[in-house]
N, C-alpha and C positions, 0 to 999 in steps of 0.2 A: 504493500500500500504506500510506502515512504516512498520507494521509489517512482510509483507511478505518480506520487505527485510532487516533486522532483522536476517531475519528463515535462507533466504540464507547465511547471512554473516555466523552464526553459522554452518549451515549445510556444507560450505568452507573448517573453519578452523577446521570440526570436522574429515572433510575426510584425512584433511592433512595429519594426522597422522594414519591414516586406518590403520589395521593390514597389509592389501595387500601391502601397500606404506613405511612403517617402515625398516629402513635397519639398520645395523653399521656407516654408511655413513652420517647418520645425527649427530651420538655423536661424532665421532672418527675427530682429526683433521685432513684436507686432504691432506697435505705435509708431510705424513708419509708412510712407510712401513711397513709390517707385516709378522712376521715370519708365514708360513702357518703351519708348524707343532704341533703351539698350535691352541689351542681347543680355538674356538670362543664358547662365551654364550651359543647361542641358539644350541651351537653342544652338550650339557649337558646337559641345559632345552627344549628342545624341540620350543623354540619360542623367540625372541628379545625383549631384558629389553625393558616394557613400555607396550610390548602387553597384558602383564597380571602383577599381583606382586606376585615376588618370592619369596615361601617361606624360610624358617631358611636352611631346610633338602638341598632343591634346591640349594641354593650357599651355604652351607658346600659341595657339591658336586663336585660344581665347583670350588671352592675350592682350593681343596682335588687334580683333574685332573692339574687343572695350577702346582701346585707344583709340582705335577710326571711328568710333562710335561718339566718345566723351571726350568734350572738351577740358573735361578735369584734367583729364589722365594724357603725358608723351611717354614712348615708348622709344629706348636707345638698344643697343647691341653693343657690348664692351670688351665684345672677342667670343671666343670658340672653347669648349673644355677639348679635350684630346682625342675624343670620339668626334669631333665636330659639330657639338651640337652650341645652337644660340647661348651667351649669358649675358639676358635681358637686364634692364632696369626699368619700371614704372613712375615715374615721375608724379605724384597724386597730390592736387592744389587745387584751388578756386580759379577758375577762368582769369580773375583780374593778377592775380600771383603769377600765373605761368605769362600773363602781357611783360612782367615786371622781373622774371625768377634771376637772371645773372646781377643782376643791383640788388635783388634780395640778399643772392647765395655771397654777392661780394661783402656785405655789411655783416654778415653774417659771421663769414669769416674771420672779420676786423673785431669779433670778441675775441680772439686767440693774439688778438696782436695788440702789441703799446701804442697806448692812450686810447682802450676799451672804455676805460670811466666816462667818456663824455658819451659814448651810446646810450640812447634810451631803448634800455629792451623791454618798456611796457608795450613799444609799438611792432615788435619785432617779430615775426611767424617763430613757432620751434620747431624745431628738423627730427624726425622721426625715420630712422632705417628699420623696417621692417621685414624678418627674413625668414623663410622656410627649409623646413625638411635638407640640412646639412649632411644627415645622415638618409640615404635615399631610402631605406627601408621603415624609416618614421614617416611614414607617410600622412599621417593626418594635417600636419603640416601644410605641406603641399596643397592638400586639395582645399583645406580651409583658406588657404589663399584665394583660389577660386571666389569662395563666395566673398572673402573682404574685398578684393578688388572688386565686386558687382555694386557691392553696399557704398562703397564710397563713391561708384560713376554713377551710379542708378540712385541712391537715398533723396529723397527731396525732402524738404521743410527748414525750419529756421536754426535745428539745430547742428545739420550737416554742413550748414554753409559756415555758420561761426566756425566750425571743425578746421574747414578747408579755409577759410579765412586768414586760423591762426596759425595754421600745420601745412608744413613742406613735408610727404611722406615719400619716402627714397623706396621702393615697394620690390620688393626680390621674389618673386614666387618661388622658385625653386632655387635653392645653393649648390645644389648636386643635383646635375642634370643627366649623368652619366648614370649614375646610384641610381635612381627614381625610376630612369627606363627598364631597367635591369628587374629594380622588383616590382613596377606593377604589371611588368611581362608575368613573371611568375604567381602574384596574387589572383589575376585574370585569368591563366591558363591552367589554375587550378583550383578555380572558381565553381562549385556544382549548383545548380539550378536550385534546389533545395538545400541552403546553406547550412555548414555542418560546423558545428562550434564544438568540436570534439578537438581539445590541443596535438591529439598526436594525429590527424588529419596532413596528409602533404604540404595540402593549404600552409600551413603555419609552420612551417621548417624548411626553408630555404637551401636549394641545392649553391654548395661551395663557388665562389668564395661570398654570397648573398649582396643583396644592393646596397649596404649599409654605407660601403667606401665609392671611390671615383675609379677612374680608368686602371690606375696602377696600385689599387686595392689600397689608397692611400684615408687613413681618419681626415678628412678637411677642418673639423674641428679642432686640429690642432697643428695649425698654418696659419691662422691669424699674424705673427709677428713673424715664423720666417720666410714666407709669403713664396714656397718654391712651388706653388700648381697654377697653373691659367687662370682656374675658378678663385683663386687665393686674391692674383694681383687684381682683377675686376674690382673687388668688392672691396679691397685694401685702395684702389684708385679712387673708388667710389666715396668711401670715408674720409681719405682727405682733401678730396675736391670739396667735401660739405662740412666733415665735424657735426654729423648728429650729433644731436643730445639724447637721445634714448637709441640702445639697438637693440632689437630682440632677434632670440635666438628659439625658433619652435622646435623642439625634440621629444621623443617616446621613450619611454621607461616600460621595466617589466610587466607585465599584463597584471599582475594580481594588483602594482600600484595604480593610487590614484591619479591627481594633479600637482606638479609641484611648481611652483614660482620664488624667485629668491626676494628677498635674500639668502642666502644657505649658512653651512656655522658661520658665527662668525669668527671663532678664533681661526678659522682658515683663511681666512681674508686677507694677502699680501700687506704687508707693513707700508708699501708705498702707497697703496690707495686709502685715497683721504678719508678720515671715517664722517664724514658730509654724505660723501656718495653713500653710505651703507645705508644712513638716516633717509636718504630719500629714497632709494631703490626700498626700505622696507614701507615708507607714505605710499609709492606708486601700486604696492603689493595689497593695500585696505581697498585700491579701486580692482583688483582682480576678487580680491576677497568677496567684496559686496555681489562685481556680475557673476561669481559662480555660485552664490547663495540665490541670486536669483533663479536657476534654472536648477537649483537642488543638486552641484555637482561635490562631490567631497572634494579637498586639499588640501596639503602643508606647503610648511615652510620654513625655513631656520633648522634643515634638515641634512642630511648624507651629501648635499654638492656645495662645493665651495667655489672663492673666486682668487685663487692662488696665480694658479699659469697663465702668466698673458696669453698664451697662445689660441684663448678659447674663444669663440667669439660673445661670451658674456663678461667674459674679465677682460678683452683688449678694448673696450672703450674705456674701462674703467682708470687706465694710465695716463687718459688721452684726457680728461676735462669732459668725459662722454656717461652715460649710465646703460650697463648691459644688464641686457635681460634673459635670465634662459627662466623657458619652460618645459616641461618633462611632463608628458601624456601617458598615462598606462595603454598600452599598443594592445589593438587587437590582430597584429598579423597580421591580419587578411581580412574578411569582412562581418566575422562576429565568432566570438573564443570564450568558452567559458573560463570564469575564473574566482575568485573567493569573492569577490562582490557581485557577483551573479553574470550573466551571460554580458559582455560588452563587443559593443559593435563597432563598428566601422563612423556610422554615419554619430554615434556618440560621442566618438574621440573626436570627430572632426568638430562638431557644434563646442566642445569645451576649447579647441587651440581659437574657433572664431571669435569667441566670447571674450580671449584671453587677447586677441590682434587690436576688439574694439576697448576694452577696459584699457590697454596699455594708451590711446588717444585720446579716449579722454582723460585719463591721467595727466598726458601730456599736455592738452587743455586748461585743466582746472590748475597745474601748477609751473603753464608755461615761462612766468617772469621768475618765477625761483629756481628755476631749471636754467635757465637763461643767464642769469646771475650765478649761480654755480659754475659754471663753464666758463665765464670770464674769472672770476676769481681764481680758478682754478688755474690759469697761466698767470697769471698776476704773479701769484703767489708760490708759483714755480720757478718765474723769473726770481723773484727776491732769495730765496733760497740757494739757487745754482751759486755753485762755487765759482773763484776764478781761475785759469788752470784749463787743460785739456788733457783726455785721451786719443793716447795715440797707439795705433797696430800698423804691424805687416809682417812683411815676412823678404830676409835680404834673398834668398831660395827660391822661394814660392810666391813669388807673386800674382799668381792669376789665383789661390784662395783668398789673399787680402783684397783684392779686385770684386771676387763673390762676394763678400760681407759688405764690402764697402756700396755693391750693389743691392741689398739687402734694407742697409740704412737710406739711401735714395730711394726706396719702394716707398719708407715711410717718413718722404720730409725731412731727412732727418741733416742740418749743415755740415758737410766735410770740407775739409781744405788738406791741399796737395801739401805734402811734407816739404818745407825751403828747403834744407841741409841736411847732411850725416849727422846724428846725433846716437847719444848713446845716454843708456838708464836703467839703474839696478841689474847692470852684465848686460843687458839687451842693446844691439844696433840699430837703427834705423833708417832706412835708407830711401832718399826720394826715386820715385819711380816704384816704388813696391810698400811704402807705407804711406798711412793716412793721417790725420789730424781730424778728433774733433772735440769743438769748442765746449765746457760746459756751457755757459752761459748762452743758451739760446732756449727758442720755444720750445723745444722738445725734451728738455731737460730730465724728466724725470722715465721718460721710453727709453732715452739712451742711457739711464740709471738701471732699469729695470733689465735691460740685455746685456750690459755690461755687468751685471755686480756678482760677485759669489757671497755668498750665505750660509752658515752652519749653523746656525743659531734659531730656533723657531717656538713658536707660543703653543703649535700642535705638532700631535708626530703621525698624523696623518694627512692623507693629499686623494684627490678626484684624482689627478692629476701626476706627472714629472715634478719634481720641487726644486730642480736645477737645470739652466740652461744658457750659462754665460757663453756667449758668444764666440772670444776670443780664445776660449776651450774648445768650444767645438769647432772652429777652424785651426785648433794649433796654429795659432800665430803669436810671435812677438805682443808683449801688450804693457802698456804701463800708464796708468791714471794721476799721476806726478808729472805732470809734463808743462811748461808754459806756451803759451801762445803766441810767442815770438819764435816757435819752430815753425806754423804757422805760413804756408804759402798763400796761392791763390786759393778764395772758394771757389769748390767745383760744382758747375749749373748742372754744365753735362758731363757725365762720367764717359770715358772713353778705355777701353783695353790698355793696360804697360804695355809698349812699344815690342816689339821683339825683332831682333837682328837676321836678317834671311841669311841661310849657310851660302859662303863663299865656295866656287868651284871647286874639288879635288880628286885628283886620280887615284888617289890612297886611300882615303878612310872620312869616317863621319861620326860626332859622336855627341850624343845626347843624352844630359841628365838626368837620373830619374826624380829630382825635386819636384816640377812643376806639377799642379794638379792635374793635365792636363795630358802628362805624359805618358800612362797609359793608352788613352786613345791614339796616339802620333804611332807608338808601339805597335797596337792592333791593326794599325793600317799597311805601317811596313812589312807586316808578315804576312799579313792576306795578300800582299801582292805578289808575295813571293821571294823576298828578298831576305839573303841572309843575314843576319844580328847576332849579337853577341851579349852578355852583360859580364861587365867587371864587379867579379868578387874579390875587390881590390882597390884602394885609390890610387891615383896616379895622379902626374900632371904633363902638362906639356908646355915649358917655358914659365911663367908667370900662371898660368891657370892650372886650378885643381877639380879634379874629376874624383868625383864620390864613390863609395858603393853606389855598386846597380848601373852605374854608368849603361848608358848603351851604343856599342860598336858596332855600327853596317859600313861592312869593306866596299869598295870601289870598283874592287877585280872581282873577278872568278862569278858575277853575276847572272841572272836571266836578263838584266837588262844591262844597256852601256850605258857606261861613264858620263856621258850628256842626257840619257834618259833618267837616270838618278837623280841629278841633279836635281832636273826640273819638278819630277817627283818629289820629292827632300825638302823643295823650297812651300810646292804646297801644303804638305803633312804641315811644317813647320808654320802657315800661316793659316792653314784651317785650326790647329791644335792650339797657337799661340805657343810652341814652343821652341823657345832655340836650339838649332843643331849645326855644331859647330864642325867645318874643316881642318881633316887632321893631314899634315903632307910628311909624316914620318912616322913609324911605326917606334923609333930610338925615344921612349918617355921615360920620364923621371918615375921611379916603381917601378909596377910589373909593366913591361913591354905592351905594343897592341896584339900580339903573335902571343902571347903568354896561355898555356892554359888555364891560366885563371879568369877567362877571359872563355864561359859557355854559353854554349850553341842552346839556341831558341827556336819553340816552333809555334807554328799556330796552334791558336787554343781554340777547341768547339767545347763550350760549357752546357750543360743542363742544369735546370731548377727544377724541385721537386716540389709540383703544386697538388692541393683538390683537397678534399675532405680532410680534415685533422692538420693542415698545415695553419700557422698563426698566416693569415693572409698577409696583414700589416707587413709581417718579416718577408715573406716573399715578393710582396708587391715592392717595398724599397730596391729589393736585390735587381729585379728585372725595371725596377724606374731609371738605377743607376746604370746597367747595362745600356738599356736603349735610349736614353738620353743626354747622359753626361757622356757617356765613353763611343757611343755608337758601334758599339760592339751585338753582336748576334748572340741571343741566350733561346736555347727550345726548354720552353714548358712542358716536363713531363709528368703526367694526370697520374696518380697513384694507382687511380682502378686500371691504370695499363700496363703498370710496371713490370707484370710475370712476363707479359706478349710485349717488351722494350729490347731492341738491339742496345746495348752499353757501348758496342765496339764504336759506333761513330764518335763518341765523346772522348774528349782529353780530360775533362773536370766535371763533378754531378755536385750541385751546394744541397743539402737540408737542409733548410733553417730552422725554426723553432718550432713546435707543434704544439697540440692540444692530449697528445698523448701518445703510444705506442702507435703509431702507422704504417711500420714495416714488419710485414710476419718473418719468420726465421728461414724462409726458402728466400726471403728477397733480400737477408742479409748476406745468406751463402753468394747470390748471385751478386750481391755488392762487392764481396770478399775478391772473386774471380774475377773482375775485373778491376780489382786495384791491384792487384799480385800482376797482375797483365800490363800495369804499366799506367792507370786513370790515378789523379788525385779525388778524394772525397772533402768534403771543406763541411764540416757542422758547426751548427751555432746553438748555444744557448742550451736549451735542455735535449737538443741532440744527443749530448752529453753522456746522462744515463744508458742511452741506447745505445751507442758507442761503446762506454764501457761495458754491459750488460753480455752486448756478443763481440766481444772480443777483438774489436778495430785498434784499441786504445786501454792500456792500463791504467786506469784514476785512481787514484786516492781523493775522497772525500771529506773534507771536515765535518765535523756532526755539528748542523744549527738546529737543533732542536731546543729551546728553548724553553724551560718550566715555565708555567705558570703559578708564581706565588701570589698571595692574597691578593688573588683578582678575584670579584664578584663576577654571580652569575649577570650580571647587565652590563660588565664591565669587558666579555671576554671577546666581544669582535670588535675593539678598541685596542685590545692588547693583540691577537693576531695581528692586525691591520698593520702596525706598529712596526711587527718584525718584519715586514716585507720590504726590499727596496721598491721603492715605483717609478725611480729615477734619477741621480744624484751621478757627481762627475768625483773619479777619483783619479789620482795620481800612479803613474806605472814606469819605474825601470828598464830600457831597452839596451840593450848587445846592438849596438848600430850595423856589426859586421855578422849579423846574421841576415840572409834575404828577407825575412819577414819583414824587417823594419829598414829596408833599403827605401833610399828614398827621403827619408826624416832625417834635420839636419842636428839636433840635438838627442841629448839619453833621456830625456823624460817625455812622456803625453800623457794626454788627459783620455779616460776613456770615460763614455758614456756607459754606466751599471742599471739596469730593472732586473738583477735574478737574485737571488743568495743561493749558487753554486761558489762553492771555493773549494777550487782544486788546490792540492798539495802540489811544491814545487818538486822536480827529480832532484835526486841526490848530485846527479853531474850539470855542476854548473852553467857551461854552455847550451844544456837542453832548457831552461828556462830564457829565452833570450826577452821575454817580457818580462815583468816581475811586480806585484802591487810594492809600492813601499813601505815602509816602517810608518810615515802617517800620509795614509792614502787619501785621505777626504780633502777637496778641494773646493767642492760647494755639493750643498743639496743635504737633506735629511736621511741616515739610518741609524739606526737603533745602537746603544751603545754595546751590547751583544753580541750585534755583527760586527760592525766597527774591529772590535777585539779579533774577529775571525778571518779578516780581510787581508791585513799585511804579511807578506811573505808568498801570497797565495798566486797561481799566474792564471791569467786570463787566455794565455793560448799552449796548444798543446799540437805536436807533432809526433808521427809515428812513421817511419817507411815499411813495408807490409809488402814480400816480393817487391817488383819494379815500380812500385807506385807509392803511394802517401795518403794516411788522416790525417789531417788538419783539424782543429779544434778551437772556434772560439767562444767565450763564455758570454762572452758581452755584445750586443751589437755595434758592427762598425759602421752604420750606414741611418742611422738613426732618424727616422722622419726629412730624410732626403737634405736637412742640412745638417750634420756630424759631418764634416766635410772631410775634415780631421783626422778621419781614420777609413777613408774608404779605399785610400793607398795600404792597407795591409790588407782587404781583399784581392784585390788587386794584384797582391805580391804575392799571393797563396796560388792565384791563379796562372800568373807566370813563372816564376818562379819556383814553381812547388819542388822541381825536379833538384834544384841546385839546394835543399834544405839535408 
């Protein structure tokens, strides 16, 4: 009997929302009017948000109609995600605003800049960025965009127009256009006509690697500050062309939860953001509070998310003089899932993220002049604070990563000025043409505080989030924040590439360093043509200059191609790569000789990744982002469920990266084994690790983190787990410069990027360690003082030769959210190099 009436309650609330029963009438508030001349949703898609989910094509459609329709609304195009698809901007004001919007947006701006106090911002619009479904499988987002974009072209009466009167809204419908097509392919094509809210239905489990990421299975939510995807710079262009004052961020949470709006802890809340901003983000949260009481929706707040890492897009207005918004929808997958608060749908979710688009406006409304005022104070008072004094970075080596960073800071406004002279500070040189200068004392003040600084010290010891990401660690470069402003050249408007010198003719030899960032791809190019190379495991020099480990040597003679075809080859590599490759007209150098056998043969490399079910996507998608666009090197994706029926033999290298568990049965280790005894490197990362160890690639020693738990309470204990986890933090490591691994790097330290608590034990034979964590490895970011203690001595990479081939072994990722720049040269060297280890 329980259960049959159970079935009913279910089979109730399922009908509730029937395609038959679905109108506008349930999103749309019902004290409003509607201009009938715009085009309602389903007159564009053919069906009412909720009955199905829309894809990307589908509301760029509608769009695209609204704006040709409303005079409220322009529509721009700010470029292409990677799939090629539109990323729009809506533009949503009052007819007389958009007669007016550039002398709006220009006054607007002149709150962020000196002699803001004579603005009167009672008369001033407030700028509102509005944005959806970042993560493409949170879909209610998205489609609740749909109807706010209808409600603010279509809404008539006196109280939309004061809205549009006061409010410039920057309107994004979808943030991941890539993500969205991907799963409402999937929520549609497994959609059944009698909709089945059973969770383990296909519906609601998404086939590898799911819509959540973009093109290169990348989180976009955590791009805000280093701004490396298409979809990133758009919307990073887009914020400081205007400097909203509020941004919201729509996102989905696990089905059983409800609504959540921040503000989140507070003691997670980064120390630089003003505690003003928290004060009002939680005022803006009483007008979410009120409209989800109206429609009886449950919510928290001041709960499980924080606003620590700028990188998010509810915490990077928060540095900026901005107010971020995130909200978090309990997801129904697909289009109705049962869950601990009863069956929740599709068309549910979507009405509470509407609710939450028009509450954050009028917030913005009712306390536009306090908002207003907030944001100019907030540069004011950045300015009075900045010190005097500049940071400065590069690199005398590597200058094309001091170039990336430094393009990084230009994404966001940020003043640099070219280095006048040679200077030097605390051991560090600096050299114009490969380092930067910048000024504290400018508007940006407290962004270029927050990328630049490291941290050990924190009010919480947990994080949503990474809790360390200084910059000039993760580029390994030169860095020192003591510096004066009389080193200080010209400011630079437009950034342009360091110069590099084209190789001079020679019959003899050619030879090229492996410092630049760049210098893997120059590498991959001369081998796929065919050409032979060499690298020096050895420095040498010739005359006045000095050639590092790793050097690379391509002789002159004995070629597929002649001497004047080389050339001209050599000089392109060198200007597509931006690297110099220098003429060498004698083999008699200071060291070992150019003839020396310390001095091995290279060949091309065909790599595979191993993707699909149980792979960490994240980790795989960086691995194939850095392959096909930094290096333009060729990576084959191979699918797990193909691995028995895989030829191995075409490959030189196969990477694991990280997993979600066991994904290789003990027939596909055998077949891993045979083919590194055959001559293949294996390269694993992270908790590859155990599995490695487990059958026999790699002998570990493990340290034990298991950590007691003393008088913790039971309310206390997923606080104290939490705790002992890294989630992010940069520590200090030891390198053997003259081993291959770390060819390339012109010092014995770098910083590596840590998320695991594996610590490996070091080998008893010195030289097998050529990484090493130090005696005190923490250089910024939060872990526990437990680990801390477990950390130094321990090594982050681990080598095996295994018959004619090699396991590789790294614990940490080198390639971390596509900017760890810093360390994507020890992949890099695993993968060339592996033979010479």
């Amino acid at each position: 009997m329980r259960s049959f009436i159970i079935a009913l309650f279910l089979l109730f609330n399922l009908n509730l929302f029937a395609q038959e029963d679905l109108d506008l009438s349930y999103y749309l508030p019902q004290d409003v009017t509607y201009n009938p001349e715009i085009p309602k949703p389903q007159d564009i898609l053919g069906y009412i948000p909720g009955e199905r989910h829309a894809s990307h094509d589908q509301i760029l459609n509608y769009m695209r109609a609204l704006a040709e329709a409303s005079p409220r609304i322009t529509l721009e195009n700010r470029g292409r995600t990677f799939e090629g698809r539109p990323l729009i901007l809506l533009t949503i004001t009052s007819e007389d605003n958009h007669q007016n919007l550039e002398e709006i947006r220009r006054q607007h701006l002149a709150l962020t800049e000196p002699g803001s106090e004579d603005l009167d911002t009672s008369e001033m619009p407030v700028v509102v960025n509005q944005g959806f479904s970042i993560h493409g499988n949170e879909a209610s987002g998205a489609n609740a965009a749909l109807l706010a974009a209808y409600h603010l072209a279509a809404a008539e009466g006196p109280e939309i127009n004061e809205l549009l009167n006061n409010t410039i809204i920057l309107f994004d419908p979808v943030f991941n256009p890539d993500g969205l097509q991907r799963f409402a392919y999937w929520a549609n094509t497994n959609k059944s006509e009698n909709i089945n809210p059973d969770p383990q239905d296909r519906e609601y489990d998404e086939v590898w690697p799911g819509g959540r990421t973009n093109h290169y299975w990348f989180d976009m939510n955590r791009d805000w500050l280093p701004v490396q995807l298409p979809e990133s710079r758009a919307r990073i262009e887009t914020f400081h062309k205007w400097y909203p004052n509020i941004l919201t961020d729509h996102h989905e949470m696990g089905s059983n939860s409800s609504f959540f709006f921040q503000p989140g802890i507070p003691s997670r809340t980064h120390p630089l953001t003003p505690d003003l901003n928290q004060e009002l983000t939680k005022e803006i949260g009483t007008y979410h509070a009120a409209a989800l009481d109206d429609i009886g929706s449950l919510y928290y707040s001041e709960e499980n998310y924080d606003d620590f890492y700028y990188g998010k897009g509810s915490t990077f207005p928060d540095i900026q003089g901005s107010i971020g918004i995130l909200f978090e929808q309990g997801s129904s997958r697909g289009h109705a899932q049962e869950t601990d608060n009863g069956i929740l749908t599709f068309p549910f979710t979507i009405r509470n993220q509407f609710t939450a688009a028009l509450s954050t406006l009028e917030a913005a409304k009712e306390m536009r002049v306090k908002i207003l005022n907030y944001q100019r104070n907030f540069y004011q008072n950045a300015r009075k604070e900045a010190e005097k004094g500049a940071y400065v970075f590069g690199s005398s080596k590597d200058a094309s990563s001091a170039y990336h960073l430094a393009e990084i800071l230009k994404r966001h406004k940020v003043e640099i000025h070219e280095l006048q002279e040679e200077f030097s500070k605390n051991g560090e040189t600096f050299n114009p043409g490969s380092s930067y200068v910048v000024p504290k004392k400018q508007k940006h003040q407290r962004l270029v505080e927050a990328m630049f600084e490291r941290r050990t010290e924190f009010q919480d010891s947990l994080f949503y989030d990474i809790s360390a990401w200084s910059f000039p660690l993760s580029f390994n470069l030169d860095f020192t924040d003591e510096a004066k402003m009389n080193v200080a050249g010209e400011k630079i408007d437009s950034l342009t590439r360091p110069a590099v010198d084209l190789p001079e003719k020679s019959e003899y030899a050619y030879l090229m360093q492996w410092h630049p960032y760049e210098a893997p791809k120059a590498l991959n190019s001369i081998l796929n043509k065919g050409l032979r190379a060499k690298v020096a495991m050895q420095p040498f020099n010739t005359g006045n200059k000095k050639f590092d480990y790793g050097t690379i040597l391509i002789p002159a003679q004995n070629q597929k191609m002649d001497s004047e075809e080389i050339y001209d080859f050599l000089r392109e590599v060198s200007k597509d790569s931006q690297v110099e490759i220098s003429a060498a007209d004698t083999g008699l150098t200071g060291g070992v000789n150019l003839g020396s056998n310390q001095f091995r043969a290279l060949e091309p490399q065909k790599v595979a990744l191993l993707v699909g079910e149980g792979i960490t996507p994240y980790d795989a998608g960086e691995i194939w982002h850095l392959f096909d666009q930094r290096y333009d090197m060729k990576i084959t994706k191979l699918d797990l469920s193909n691995f028995s029926r895989t030829d191995l033999s075409r490959y030189t290298d196969i990477i694991l990266s990280n997993s979600w568990g066991s994904v290789l049965e003990k027939e596909d280790a055998e077949k891993l084994k045979e083919w590194v005894r055959n001559g293949g490197t294996l390269i694993g990362y992270k908790n590859a690790a155990t599995w490695l160890d487990k059958n026999e690639f790699l002998d570990l020693e493990f340290k034990d983190n298991k950590i007691q738990a003393k008088n913790i309470t039971f309310e206390q204990r997923r606080d104290f787990r939490g705790a002992q986890g890294i989630g992010g933090a940069i520590f200090e490591a030891k390198q053997d410069r003259s081993h291959p691994i770390n060819f390339g790097y012109k010092d014995d330290k770098i910083a590596l990027f840590r998320d695991t608590t594996l610590f490996v034990e070091a080998d008893s034979t010195s030289y097998k360690n050529p990484i090493r964590y130090t005696e005190e490895p923490l250089l910024s970011g939060y872990i526990s003082e437990e680990n801390l203690a477990l950390l130094p001595g321990t090594v982050p990479f681990k080598h095996n030769s295994m018959g004619r081939g090699n396991v590789i072994l790294f614990t940490d990722n080198t390639n971390f959210r596509a900017f760890w720049y810093g360390t994507n040269k020890l992949l890099m060297n695993a993968i060339f190099f592996g033979d010479e280890m």
